[in-house]
C-alpha positions in Angstrom: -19.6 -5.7 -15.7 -19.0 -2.3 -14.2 -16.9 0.5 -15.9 -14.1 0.2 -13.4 -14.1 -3.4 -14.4 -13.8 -3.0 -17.8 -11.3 -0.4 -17.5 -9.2 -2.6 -15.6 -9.3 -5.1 -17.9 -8.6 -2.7 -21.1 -5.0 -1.7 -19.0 -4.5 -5.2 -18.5 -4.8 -6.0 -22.1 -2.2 -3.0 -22.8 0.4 -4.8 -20.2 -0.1 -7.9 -21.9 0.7 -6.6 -25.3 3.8 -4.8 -23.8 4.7 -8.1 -22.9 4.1 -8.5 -19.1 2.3 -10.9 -16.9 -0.5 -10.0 -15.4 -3.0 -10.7 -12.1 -6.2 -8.6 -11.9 -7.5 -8.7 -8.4 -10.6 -8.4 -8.4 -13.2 -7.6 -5.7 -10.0 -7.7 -2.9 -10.2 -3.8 -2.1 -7.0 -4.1 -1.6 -4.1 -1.5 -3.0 -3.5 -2.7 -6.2 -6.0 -3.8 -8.9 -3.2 -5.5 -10.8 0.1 -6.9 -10.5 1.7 -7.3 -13.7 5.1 -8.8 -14.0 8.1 -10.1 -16.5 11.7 -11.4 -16.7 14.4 -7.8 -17.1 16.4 -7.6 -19.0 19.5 -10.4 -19.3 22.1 -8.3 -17.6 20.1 -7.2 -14.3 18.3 -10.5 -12.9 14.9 -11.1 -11.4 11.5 -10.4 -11.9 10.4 -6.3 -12.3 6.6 -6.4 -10.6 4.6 -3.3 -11.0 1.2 -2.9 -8.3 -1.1 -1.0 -10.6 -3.7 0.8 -9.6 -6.1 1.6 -12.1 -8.3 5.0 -12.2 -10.8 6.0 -15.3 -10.4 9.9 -14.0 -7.1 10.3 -12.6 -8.0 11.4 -8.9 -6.0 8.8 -6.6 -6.3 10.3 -2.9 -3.6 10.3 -0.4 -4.6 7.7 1.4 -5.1 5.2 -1.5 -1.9 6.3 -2.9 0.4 6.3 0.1 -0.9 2.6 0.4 0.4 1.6 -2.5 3.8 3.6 -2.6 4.1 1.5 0.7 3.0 -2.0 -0.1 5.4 -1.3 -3.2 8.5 -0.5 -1.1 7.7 -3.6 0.9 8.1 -6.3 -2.1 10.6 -3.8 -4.2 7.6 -3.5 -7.0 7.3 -0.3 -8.9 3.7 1.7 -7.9 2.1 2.7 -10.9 -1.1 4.8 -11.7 -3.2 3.5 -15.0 -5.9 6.4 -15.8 -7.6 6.8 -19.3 -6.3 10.1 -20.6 -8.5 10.9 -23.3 -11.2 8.1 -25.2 -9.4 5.2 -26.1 -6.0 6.2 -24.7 -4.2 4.7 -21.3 -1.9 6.3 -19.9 0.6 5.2 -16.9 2.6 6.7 -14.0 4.9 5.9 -11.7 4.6 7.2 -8.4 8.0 8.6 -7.2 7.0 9.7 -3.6 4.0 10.0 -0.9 1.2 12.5 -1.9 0.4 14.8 1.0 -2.7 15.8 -0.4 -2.0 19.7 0.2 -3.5 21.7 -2.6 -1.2 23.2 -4.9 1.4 20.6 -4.1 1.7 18.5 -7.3 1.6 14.7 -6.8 5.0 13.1 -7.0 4.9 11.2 -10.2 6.5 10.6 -13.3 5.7 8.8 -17.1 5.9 5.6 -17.4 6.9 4.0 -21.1 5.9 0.6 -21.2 
């Protein structure tokens, strides 16, 4: 088992505690290493999907991330970035926007709270 492997499976363990449903994709190189879902809450109906992509150092480039802001818009899921902030600790991210990749232009992403 590789370290990105076990990585994605330790953020998938924290979605599951927090109650969501989750698909690891494994091996599919495709935009999102998970899709976690779960019911919202009783007043708004239908499913809330996140496509999670999952990074042990934080650096998502443009092009990886601009593919999954767009394959999230497509099926109304919520982007999100996983990383490992410090040992032991996950952290996650919604992306708000398309990165341009421009130095000194701060990525367009906010906190998620599970």
């Amino acid at each position: 088992m590789s370290l990105g492997s076990d990585f994605e499976r330790r953020v998938m363990a924290k979605l599951k505690e927090h109650g969501w449903y989750v698909m690891r994709a494994a091996g599919s190189r495709g935009v999102a290493d998970l899709v976690a879902m779960r019911q919202r809450d009783p007043v708004r109906l239908g499913p809330e999907v996140l496509l999670v992509q999952c990074k042990r150092g934080f650096q998502c480039g443009p092009k990886e991330w601009n593919a999954l802001v767009s394959a999230a818009e497509q099926v109304c899921a919520v982007p999100v970035l996983a990383a490992k902030v410090k040992r032991g600790v996950i952290g996650f991210w919604r992306m708000t926007g398309r990165k341009t990749g421009r130095k000194g232009v701060k990525a367009p992403i906010e906190e998620l709270v599970l």
